[in-house]
DRENTORKOL-3810 file (N, C-alpha, C; in nm, 4 decimals):
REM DRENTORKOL-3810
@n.u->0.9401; n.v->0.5866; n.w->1.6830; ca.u->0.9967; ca.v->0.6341; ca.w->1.5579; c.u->0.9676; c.v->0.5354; c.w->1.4449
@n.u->1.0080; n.v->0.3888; n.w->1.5153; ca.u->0.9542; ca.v->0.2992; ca.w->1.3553; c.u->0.7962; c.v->0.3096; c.w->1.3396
@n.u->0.7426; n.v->0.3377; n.w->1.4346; ca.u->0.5965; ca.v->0.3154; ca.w->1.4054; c.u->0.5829; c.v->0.4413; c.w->1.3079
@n.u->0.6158; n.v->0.5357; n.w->1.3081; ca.u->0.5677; ca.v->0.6612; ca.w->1.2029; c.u->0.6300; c.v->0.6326; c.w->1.0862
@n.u->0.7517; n.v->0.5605; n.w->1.0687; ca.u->0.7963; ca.v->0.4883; ca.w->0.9470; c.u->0.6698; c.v->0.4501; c.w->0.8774
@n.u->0.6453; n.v->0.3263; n.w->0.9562; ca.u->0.5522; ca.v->0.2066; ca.w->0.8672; c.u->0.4549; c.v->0.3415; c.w->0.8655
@n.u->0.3856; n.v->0.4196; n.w->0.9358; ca.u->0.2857; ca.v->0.4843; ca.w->0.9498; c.u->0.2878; c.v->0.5692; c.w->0.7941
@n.u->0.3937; n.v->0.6104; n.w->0.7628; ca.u->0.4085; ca.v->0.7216; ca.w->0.6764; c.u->0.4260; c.v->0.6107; c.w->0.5566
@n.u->0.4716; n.v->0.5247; n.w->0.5775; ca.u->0.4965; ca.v->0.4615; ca.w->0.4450; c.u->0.3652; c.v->0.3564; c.w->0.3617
@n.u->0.2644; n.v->0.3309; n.w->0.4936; ca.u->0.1360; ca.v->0.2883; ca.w->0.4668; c.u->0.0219; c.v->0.4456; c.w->0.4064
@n.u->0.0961; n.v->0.5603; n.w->0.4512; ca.u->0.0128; ca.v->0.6254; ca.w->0.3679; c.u->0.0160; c.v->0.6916; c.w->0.1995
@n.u->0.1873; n.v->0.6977; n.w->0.1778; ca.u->0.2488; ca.v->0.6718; ca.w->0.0603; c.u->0.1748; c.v->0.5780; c.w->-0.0402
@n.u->0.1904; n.v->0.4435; n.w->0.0165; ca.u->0.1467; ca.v->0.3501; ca.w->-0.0391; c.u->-0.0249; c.v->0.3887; c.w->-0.1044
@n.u->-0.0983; n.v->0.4181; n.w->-0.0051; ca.u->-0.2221; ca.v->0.4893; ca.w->-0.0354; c.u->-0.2814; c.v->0.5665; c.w->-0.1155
@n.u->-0.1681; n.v->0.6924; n.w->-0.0938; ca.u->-0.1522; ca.v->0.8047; ca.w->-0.1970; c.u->-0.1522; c.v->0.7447; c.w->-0.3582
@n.u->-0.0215; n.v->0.6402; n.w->-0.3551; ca.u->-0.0094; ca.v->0.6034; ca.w->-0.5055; c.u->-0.1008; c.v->0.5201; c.w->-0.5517
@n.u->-0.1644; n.v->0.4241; n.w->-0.4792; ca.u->-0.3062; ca.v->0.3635; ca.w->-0.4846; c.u->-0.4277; c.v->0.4654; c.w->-0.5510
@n.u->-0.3701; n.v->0.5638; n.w->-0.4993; ca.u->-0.5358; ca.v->0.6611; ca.w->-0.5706; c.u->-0.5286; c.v->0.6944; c.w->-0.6621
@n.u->-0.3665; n.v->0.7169; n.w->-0.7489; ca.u->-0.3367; ca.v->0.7912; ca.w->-0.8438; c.u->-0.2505; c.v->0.7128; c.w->-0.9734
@n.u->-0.2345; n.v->0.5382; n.w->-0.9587; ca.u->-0.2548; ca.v->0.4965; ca.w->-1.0436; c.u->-0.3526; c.v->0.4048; c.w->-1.1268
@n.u->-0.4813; n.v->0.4327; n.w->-1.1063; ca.u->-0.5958; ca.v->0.3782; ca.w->-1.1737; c.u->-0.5749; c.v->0.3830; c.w->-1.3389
@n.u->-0.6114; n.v->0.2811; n.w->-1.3718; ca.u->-0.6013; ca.v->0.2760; ca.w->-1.5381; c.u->-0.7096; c.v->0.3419; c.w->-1.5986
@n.u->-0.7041; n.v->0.3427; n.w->-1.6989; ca.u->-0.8128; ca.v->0.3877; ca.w->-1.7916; c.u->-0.9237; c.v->0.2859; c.w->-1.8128
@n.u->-1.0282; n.v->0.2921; n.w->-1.8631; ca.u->-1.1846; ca.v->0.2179; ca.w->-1.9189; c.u->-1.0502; c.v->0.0884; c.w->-1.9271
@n.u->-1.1050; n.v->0.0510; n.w->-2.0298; ca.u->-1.1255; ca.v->-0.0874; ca.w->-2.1229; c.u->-1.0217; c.v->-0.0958; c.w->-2.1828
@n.u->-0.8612; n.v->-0.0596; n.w->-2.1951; ca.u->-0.7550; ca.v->-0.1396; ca.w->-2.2854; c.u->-0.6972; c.v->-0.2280; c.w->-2.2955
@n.u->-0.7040; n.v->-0.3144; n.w->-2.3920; ca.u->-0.5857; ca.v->-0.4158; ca.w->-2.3171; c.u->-0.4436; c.v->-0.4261; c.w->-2.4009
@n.u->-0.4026; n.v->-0.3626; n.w->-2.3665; ca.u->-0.2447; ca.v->-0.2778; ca.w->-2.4776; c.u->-0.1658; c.v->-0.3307; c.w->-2.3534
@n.u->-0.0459; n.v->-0.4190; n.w->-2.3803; ca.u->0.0644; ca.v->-0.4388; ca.w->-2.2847; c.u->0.0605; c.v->-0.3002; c.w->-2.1905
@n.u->0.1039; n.v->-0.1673; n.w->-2.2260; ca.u->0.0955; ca.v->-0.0937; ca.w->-2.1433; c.u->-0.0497; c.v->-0.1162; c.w->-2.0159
@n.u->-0.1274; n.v->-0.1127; n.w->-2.0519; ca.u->-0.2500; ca.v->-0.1487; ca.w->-1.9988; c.u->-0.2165; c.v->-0.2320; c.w->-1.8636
@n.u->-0.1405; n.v->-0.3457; n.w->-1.9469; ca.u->-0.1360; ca.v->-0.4990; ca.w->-1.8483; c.u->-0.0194; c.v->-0.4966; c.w->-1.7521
@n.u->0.0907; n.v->-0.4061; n.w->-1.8255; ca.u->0.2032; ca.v->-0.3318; ca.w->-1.7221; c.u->0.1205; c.v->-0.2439; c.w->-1.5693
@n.u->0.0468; n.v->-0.1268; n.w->-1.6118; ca.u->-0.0322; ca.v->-0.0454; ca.w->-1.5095; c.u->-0.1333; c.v->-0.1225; c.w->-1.4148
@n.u->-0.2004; n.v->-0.2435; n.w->-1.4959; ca.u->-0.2410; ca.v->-0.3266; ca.w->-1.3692; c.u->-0.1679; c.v->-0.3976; c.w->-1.2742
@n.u->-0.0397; n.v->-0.4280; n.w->-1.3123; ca.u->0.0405; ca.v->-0.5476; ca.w->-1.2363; c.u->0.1167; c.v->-0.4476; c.w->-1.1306
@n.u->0.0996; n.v->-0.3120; n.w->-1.1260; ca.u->0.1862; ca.v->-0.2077; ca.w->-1.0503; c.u->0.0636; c.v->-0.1825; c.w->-1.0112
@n.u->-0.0438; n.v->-0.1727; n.w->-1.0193; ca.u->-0.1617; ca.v->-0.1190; ca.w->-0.8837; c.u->-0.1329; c.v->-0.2523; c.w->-0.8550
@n.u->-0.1934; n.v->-0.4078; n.w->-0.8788; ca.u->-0.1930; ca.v->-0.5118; ca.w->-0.7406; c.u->-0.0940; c.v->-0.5238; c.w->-0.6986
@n.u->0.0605; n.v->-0.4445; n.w->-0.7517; ca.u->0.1791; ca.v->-0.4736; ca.w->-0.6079; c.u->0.1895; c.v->-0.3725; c.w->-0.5297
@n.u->0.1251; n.v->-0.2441; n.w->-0.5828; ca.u->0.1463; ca.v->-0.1263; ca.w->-0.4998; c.u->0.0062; c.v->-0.1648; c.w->-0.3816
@n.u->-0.0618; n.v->-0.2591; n.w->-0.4398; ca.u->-0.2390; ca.v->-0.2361; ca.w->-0.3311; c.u->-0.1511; c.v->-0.3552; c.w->-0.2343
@n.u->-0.0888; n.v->-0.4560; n.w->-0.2770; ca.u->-0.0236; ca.v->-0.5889; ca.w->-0.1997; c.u->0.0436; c.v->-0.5039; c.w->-0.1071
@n.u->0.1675; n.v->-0.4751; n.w->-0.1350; ca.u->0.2280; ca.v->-0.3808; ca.w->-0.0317; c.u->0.1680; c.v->-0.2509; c.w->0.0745
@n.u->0.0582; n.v->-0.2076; n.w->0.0396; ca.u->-0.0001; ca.v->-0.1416; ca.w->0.1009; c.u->-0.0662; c.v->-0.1773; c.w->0.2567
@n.u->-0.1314; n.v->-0.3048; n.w->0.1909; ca.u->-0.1852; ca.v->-0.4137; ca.w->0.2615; c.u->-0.0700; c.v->-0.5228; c.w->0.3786
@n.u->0.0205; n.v->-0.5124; n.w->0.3022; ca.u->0.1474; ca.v->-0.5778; ca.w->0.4033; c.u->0.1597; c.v->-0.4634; c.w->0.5225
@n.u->0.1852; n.v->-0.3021; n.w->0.4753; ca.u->0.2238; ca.v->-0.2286; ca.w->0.5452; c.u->0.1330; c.v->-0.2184; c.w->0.6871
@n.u->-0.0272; n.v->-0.1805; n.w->0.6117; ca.u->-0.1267; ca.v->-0.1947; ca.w->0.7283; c.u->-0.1121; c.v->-0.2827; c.w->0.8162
@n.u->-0.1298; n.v->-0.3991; n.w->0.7368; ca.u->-0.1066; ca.v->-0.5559; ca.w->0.8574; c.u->0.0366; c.v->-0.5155; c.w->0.9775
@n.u->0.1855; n.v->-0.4801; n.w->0.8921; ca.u->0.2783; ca.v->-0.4808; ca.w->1.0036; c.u->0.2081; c.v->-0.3226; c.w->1.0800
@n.u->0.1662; n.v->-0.1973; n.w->1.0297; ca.u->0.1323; ca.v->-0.0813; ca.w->1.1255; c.u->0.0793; c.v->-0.1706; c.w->1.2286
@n.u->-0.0203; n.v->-0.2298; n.w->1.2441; ca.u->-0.1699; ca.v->-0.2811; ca.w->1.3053; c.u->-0.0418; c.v->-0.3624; c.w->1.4151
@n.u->0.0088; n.v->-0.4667; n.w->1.3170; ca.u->0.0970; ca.v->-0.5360; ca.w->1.4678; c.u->0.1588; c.v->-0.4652; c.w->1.5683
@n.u->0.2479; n.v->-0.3665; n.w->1.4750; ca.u->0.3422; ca.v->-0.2644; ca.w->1.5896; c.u->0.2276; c.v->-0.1779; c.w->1.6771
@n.u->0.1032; n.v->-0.1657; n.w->1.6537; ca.u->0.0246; ca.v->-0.1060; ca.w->1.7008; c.u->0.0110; c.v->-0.1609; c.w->1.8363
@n.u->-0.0076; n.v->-0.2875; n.w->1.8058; ca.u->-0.1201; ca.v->-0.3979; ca.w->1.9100; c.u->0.0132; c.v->-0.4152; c.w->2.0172
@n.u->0.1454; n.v->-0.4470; n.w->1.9163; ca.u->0.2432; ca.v->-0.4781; ca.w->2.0478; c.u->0.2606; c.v->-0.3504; c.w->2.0981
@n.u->0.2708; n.v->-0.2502; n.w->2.0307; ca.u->0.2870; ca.v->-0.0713; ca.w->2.1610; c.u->0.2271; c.v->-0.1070; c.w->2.2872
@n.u->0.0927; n.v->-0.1242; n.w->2.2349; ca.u->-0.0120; ca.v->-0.1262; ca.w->2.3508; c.u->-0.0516; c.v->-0.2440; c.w->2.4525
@n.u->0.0130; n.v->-0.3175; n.w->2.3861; ca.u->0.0440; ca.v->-0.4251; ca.w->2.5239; c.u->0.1417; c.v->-0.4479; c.w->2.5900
@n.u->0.2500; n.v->-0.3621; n.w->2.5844; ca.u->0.3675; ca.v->-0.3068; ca.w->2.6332; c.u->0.3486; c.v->-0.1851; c.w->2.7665
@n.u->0.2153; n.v->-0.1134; n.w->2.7042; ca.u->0.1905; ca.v->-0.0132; ca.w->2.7842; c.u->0.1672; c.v->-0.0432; c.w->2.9841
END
């Protein structure tokens, strides 16, 4: 059950990864706001994978 947690919540993370890309070339505070929320949404994404991957590796050496 936790594994489909992290599972579902590493693909969330993903989803919003695709769909907040900025625009070309601004550099308007708004701009510098929308970048600092993709590298924590891509950071966390990346945390999530890493813990999926562990709970993965320990499932299966449990098996």
């Amino acid at each position: 059950m936790k594994l489909m947690q992290i599972i579902s919540a590493a693909l969330m993370a993903s989803a919003l990864l695709m769909t907040l890309p900025g625009c070309d070339s601004q550099d308007g505070p708004m701009e510098k706001a929308g970048e600092s929320i993709d590298s924590a949404a891509e950071k966390v994404g990346e945390k999530l994978e890493d813990t999926g991957e562990s709970v993965k590796d320990t499932a299966q050496g449990n098996n």
